[in-house]
MARLUMVEX-361214 format. One line per field, with one value per residue (C-alpha): residue number from 1; residue in one letter; x, y, z. Coordinates in pm, 1 decimal. Layout:
BEGIN
nr <- NUM  ...
rest <- A  ...
xx <- X  ...
yy <- Y  ...
zz <- Z  ...
//
This chain:
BEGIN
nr <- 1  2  3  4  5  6  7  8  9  10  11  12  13  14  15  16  17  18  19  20  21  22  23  24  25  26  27  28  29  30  31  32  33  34  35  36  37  38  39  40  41  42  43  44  45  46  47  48  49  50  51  52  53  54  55  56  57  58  59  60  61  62  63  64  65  66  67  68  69  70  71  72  73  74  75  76  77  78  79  80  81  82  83  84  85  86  87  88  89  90  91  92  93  94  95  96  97  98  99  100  101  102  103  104  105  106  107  108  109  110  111  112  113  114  115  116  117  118  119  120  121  122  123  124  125  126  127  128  129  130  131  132  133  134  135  136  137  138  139  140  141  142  143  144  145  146  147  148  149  150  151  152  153  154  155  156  157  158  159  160  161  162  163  164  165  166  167  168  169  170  171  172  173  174  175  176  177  178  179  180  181  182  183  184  185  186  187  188  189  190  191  192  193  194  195  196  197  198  199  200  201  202  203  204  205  206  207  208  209  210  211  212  213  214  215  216  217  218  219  220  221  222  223  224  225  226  227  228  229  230  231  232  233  234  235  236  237  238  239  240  241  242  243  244  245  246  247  248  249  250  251  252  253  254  255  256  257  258  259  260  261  262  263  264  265  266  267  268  269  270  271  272  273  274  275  276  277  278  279  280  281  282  283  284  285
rest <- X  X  X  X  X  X  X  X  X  X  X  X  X  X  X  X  X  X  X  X  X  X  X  X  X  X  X  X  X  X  X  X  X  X  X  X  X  X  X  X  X  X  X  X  X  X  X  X  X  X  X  X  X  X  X  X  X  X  X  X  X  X  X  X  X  X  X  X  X  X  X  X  X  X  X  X  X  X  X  X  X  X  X  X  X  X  X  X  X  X  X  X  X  X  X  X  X  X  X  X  X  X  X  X  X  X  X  X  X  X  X  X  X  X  X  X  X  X  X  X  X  X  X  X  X  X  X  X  X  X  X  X  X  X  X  X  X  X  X  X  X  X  X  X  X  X  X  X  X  X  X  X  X  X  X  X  X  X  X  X  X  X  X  X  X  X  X  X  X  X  X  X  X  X  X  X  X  X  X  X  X  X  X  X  X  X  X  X  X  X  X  X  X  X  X  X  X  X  X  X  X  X  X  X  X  X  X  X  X  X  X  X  X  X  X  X  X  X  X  X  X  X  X  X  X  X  X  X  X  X  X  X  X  X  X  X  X  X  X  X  X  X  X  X  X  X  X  X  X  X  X  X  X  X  X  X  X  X  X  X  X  X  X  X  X  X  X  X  X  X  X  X  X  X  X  X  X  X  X  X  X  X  X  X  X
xx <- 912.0  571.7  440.4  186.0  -170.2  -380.1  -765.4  -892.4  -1109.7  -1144.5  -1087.8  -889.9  -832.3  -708.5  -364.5  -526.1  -124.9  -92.3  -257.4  -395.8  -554.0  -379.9  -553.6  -429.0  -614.3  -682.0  -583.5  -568.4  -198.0  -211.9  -275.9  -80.7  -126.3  -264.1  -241.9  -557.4  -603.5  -929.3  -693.9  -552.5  -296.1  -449.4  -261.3  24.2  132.6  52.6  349.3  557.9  555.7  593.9  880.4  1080.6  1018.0  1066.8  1444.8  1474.5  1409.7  1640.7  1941.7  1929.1  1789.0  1517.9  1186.2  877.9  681.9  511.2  157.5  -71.8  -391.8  -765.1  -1090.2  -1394.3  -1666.3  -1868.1  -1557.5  -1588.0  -2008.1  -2048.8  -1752.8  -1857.1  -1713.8  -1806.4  -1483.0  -1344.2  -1654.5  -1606.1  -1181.0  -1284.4  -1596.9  -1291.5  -1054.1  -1242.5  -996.2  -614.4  -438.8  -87.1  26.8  294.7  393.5  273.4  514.7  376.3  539.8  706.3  833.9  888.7  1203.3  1383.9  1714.7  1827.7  1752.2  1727.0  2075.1  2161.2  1931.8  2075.0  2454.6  2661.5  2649.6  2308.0  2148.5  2392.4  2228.6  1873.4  1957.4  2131.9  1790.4  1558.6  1788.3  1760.6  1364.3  1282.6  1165.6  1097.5  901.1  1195.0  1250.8  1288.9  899.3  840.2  1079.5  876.1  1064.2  990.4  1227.8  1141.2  1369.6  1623.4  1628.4  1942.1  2012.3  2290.5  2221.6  2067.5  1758.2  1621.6  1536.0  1252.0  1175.2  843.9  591.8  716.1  372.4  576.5  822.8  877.7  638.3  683.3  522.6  196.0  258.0  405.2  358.6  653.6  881.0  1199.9  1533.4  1657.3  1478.3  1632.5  1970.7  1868.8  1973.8  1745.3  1775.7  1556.2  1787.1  1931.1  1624.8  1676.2  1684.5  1928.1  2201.9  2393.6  2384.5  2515.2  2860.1  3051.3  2796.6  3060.3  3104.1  2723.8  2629.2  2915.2  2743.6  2374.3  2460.5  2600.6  2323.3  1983.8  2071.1  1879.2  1808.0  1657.2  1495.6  1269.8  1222.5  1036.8  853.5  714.2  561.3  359.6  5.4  -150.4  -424.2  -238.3  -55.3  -376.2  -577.0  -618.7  -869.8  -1216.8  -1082.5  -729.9  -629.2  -427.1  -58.3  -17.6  -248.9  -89.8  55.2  386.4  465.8  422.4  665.5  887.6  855.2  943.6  1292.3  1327.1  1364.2  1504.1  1757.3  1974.0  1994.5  2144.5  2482.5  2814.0  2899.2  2509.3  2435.0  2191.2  2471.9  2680.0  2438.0  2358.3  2734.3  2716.7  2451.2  2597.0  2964.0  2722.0  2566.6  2925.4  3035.2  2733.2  2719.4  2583.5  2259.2  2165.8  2202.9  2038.3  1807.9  2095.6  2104.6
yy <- 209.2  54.8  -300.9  -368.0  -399.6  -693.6  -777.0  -1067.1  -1303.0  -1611.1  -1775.8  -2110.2  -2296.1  -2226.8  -2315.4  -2488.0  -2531.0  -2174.4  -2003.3  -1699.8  -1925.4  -1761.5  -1928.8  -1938.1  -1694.8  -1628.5  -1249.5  -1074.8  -1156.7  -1525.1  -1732.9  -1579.1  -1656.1  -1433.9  -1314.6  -1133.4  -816.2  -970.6  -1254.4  -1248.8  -1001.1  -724.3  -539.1  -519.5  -825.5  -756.3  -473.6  -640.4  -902.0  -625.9  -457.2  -795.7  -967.3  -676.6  -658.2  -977.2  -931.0  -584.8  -783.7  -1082.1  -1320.1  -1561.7  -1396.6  -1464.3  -1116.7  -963.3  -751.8  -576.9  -768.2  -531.6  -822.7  -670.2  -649.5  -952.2  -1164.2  -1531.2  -1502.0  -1874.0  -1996.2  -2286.1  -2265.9  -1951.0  -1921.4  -1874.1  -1640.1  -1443.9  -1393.9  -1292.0  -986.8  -848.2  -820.4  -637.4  -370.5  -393.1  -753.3  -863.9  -1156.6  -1324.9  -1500.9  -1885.0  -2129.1  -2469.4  -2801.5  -2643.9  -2864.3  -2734.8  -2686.1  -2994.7  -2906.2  -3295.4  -3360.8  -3046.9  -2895.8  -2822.9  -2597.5  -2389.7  -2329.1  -2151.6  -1801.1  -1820.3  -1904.1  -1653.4  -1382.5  -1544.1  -1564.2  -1196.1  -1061.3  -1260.5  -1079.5  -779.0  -775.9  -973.1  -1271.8  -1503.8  -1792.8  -1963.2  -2241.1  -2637.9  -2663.6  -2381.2  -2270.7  -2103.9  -2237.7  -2410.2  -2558.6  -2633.7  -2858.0  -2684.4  -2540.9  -2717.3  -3024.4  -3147.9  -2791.5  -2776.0  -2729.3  -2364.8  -2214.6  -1991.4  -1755.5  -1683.1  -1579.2  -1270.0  -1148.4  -1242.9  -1072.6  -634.1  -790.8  -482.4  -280.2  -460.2  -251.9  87.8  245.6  -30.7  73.5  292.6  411.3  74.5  -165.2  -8.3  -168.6  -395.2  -799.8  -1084.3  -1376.7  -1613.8  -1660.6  -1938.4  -2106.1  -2021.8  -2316.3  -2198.9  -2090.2  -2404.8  -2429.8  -2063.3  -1956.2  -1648.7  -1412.3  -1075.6  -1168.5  -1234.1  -850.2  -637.8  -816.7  -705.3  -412.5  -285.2  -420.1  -278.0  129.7  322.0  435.2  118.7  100.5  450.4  381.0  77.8  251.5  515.1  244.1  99.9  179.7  461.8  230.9  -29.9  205.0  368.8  55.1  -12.2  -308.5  -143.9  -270.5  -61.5  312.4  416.1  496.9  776.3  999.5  988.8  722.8  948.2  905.2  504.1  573.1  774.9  503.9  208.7  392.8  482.8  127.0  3.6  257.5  247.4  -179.8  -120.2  30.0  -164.2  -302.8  -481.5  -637.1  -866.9  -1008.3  -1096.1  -1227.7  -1452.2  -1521.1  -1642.0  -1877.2  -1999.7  -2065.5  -2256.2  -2467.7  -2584.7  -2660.9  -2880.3  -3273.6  -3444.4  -3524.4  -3141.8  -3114.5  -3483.9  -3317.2  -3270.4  -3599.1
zz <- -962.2  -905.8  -900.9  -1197.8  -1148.2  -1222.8  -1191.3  -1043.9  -1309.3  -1127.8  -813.0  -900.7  -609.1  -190.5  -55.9  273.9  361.3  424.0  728.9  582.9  327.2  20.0  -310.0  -685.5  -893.5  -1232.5  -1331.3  -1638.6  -1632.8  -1586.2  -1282.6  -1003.3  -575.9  -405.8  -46.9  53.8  271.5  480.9  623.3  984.4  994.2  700.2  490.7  693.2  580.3  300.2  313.5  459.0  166.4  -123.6  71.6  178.8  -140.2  -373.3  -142.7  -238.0  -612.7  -572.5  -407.6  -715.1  -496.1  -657.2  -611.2  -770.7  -963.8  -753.5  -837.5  -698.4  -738.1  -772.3  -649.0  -815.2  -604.8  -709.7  -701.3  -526.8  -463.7  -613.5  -372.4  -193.0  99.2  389.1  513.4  146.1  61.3  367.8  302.5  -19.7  27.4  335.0  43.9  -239.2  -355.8  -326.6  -288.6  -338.6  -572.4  -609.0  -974.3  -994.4  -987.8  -1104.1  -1069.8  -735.4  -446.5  -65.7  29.0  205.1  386.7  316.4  -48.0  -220.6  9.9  -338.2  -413.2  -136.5  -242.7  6.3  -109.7  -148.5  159.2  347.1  121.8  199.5  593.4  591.5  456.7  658.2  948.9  822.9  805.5  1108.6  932.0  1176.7  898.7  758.0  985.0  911.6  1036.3  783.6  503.4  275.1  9.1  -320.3  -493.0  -907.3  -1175.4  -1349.2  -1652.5  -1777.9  -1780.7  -1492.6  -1282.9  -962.5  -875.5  -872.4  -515.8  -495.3  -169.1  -68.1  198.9  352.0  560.6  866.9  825.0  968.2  1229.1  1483.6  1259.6  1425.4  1738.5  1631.2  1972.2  2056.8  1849.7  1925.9  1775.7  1979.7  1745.1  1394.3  1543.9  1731.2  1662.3  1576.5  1743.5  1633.6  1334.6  1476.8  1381.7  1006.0  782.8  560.0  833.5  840.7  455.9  482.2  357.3  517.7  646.7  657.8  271.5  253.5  482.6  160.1  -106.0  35.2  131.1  -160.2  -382.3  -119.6  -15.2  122.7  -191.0  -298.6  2.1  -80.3  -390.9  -260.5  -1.8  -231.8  -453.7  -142.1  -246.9  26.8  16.1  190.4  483.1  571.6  595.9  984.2  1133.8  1298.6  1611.5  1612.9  1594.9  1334.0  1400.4  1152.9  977.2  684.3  425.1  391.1  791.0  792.1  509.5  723.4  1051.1  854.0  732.3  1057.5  1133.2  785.0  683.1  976.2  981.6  641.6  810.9  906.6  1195.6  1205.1  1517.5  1346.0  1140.7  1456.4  1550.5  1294.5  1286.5  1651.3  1582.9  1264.3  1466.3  1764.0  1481.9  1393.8  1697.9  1751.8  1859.8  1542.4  1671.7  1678.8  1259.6  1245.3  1023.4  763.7  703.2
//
């Protein structure tokens, strides 16, 4: 596989509501957000959004396209703003984009619950799990939610934002045969989990739909580009694109095995949610 690539043509407007000030752009494929490579945490997030979204899309869950998104070198010189200029001349080259959704709402675990049926959000929690996504929270679901397409369904759930996600691959010198298996705790912070239906269920459907298979074909279509780019103030890990490659299935392959320790632990969490007073899951209501 590999993602398609697009050109920047025009810089449309900035999402101020996202941290790494990610803007809509103009491409020659349509108007399409981008997340940019000069932003705080660089291309690896950058990665970790074309691997964890492009799961996503693998596994059926609702994903917006993604694209690989090329910034001329004289894209952005009549922005306005220095901040804006400055994100932009640090990302000239290689960008990732995710497909535009307009008329898109955040996600609300009160009013839009139905967005979220049960199968679903145990899928979305059992992959956030899986990739160490700690950025779906009630503060922060990066979720949008859009009007369905026929009349008297729900509402369609979209999932996206995933540069927080594979987050030890920040610190590669930390990372051990440990971590691959290790469980993820701050799932109980997931805003999905008590929307969530049976997570065992949930961990055979995923399972069988992202091998390890999927997994390398998705690594291989990582531009080198991307895995060799390192910040002037750190040391690169590897020396080549092939062994980031190799360290992230070193992590990845073996979380996609039964029994998953991430899954009892979401499982845990889930059962502790249940067994809460009422006031705890006020935000249900």
């Amino acid at each position: 596989m590999t993602f398609p690539t697009v050109e920047a043509t025009r810089y449309i407007v900035p999402l101020k509501e996202g941290g790494s000030l990610p803007a809509v752009v103009e491409t020659t494929a349509g108007d399409v957000v981008v997340k940019f490579r000069g932003a705080g945490q660089g291309a690896r997030a950058l990665i970790a959004e074309l691997i964890v979204g492009e799961l996503a899309r693998r596994a059926g869950l609702p994903m917006p396209d993604l694209s690989l998104v090329m910034l001329p070198e004289a894209f952005g010189r009549t922005e306005r703003d220095p901040e804006i200029q400055d994100l932009l001349k640090a990302s000239v080259g290689l960008n990732v984009g995710l497909g535009f959704i307009p008329a898109a709402l955040p996600f609300d675990p009160v009013s839009l619950a139905d967005s979220a049926p049960p199968e679903l959000a145990a899928d979305v929690v059992w992959l956030d799990a899986f990739a160490f996504n700690l950025d779906r929270t009630v503060r922060n679901p990066n979720l949008l939610v859009t009007a369905a397409g026929t009349p008297g369904a729900p509402p369609q759930l979209w999932l996206i934002d995933h540069g927080a996600a594979l987050y030890f691959h920040h610190n590669w010198a930390s990372v051990d045969d440990d971590r691959a298996r290790s469980p993820f705790p701050l799932v109980k912070d997931h805003v999905l989990l008590p929307l969530a239906g049976d997570l065992d269920t949930a961990s055979e459907r995923m399972r069988a739909r992202l091998t390890p298979g999927v997994l390398d074909e998705i690594l291989e279509a990582i531009p080198d580009e991307l895995l060799l780019h390192t910040p002037p103030t750190q040391t690169p890990a590897f020396d080549t694109a092939d062994e980031y490659r190799d360290a992230y299935r070193r992590v990845l392959v073996p979380r996609l095995a039964a029994p998953s320790p991430f899954v009892e632990q979401a499982k845990s969490a889930q059962a502790a949610l249940r067994s809460a007073s009422p006031d705890r899951l006020a935000y249900r209501r």
